[in-house]
N, C-alpha and C positions, 0 to 999 in steps of 0.2 A: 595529455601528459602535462600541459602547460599548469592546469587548477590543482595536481598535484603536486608539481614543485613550488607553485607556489603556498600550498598547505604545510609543505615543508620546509620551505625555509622563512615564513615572515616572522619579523618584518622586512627580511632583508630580501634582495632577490639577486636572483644567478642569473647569468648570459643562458638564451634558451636557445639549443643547437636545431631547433626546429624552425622550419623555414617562416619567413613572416606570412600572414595573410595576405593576399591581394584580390581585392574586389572585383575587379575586373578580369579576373581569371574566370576561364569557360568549367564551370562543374557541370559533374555528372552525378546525378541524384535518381535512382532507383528505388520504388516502394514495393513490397510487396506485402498480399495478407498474412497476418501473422497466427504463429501455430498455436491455436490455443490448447491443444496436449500440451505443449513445451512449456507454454507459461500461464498457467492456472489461473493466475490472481487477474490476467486481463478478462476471461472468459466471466467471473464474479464479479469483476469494474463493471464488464455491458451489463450483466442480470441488472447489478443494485439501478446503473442509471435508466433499465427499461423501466422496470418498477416504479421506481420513487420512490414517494411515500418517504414512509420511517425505516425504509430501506437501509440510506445512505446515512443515519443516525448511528443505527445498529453496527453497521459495516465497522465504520470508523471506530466506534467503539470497544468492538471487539480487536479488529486491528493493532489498537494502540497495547488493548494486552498480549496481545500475541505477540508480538513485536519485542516488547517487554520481560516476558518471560523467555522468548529467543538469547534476547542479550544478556539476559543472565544466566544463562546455558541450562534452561529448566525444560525448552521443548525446543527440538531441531527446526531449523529452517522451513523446510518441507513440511512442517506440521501446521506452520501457518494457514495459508489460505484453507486446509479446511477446516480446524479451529474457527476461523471467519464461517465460515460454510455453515456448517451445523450451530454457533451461535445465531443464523441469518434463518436457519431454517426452523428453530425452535421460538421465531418471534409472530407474535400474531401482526401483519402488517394492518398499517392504516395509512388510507390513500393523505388525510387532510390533517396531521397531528397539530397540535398547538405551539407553541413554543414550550411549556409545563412539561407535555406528555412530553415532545422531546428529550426535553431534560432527566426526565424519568425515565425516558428508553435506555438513554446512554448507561446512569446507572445499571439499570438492567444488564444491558447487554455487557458490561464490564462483568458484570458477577455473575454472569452465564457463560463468558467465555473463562472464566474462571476453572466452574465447575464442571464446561466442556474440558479442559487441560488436564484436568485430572485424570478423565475418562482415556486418554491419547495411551 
């Protein structure tokens, strides 16, 4: 709550009616596996980083469109990660790319997840 009232009011700041920190306080911190039905886009994180490669090039690049066209209300939320998906799976991977080919993927994968979006 705190990072959004402070999002809210800077520069100035308000009395925050939430209790201060204390370090020295006993937490209780529980972890559990997480559902990947529930949240797709973690299940896509493991693939791209077992993989490698021009994996995590691709990803990101389609990402950043997907993400993009999200916010400007051109494809829904949930259309994301598999926009990501099917950009990732129409790329030929390479374990050892260059920096070049890099550069080259991203293009790529920007103008493929492009004309994935269309397809949605």
């Amino acid at each position: 709550r705190l990072p959004i009232q402070y999002a809210l009011t800077h520069p100035r700041r308000l009395p925050c009616p939430a209790p201060s920190f204390d370090p020295a306080q006993t937490w209780e911190l529980s972890l559990e596996p997480a559902d990947r039905d529930r949240f797709p886009a973690l299940s896509l994180g493991f693939e791209v980083a077992r993989v490698g490669g021009t994996a995590g090039a691709v990803i990101n690049a389609a990402n950043e469109v997907a993400v993009g066209l999200f916010l400007a209300g051109e494809i829904r939320f949930t259309d994301i990660v598999p926009l990501c998906q099917k950009t990732l799976n129409n790329h030929t991977f390479e374990q050892r790319p260059s920096l070049a080919r890099l550069l080259e993927l991203d293009q790529w994968a920007r103008q493929e997840a492009g004309v994935c979006a269309e397809r949605l």
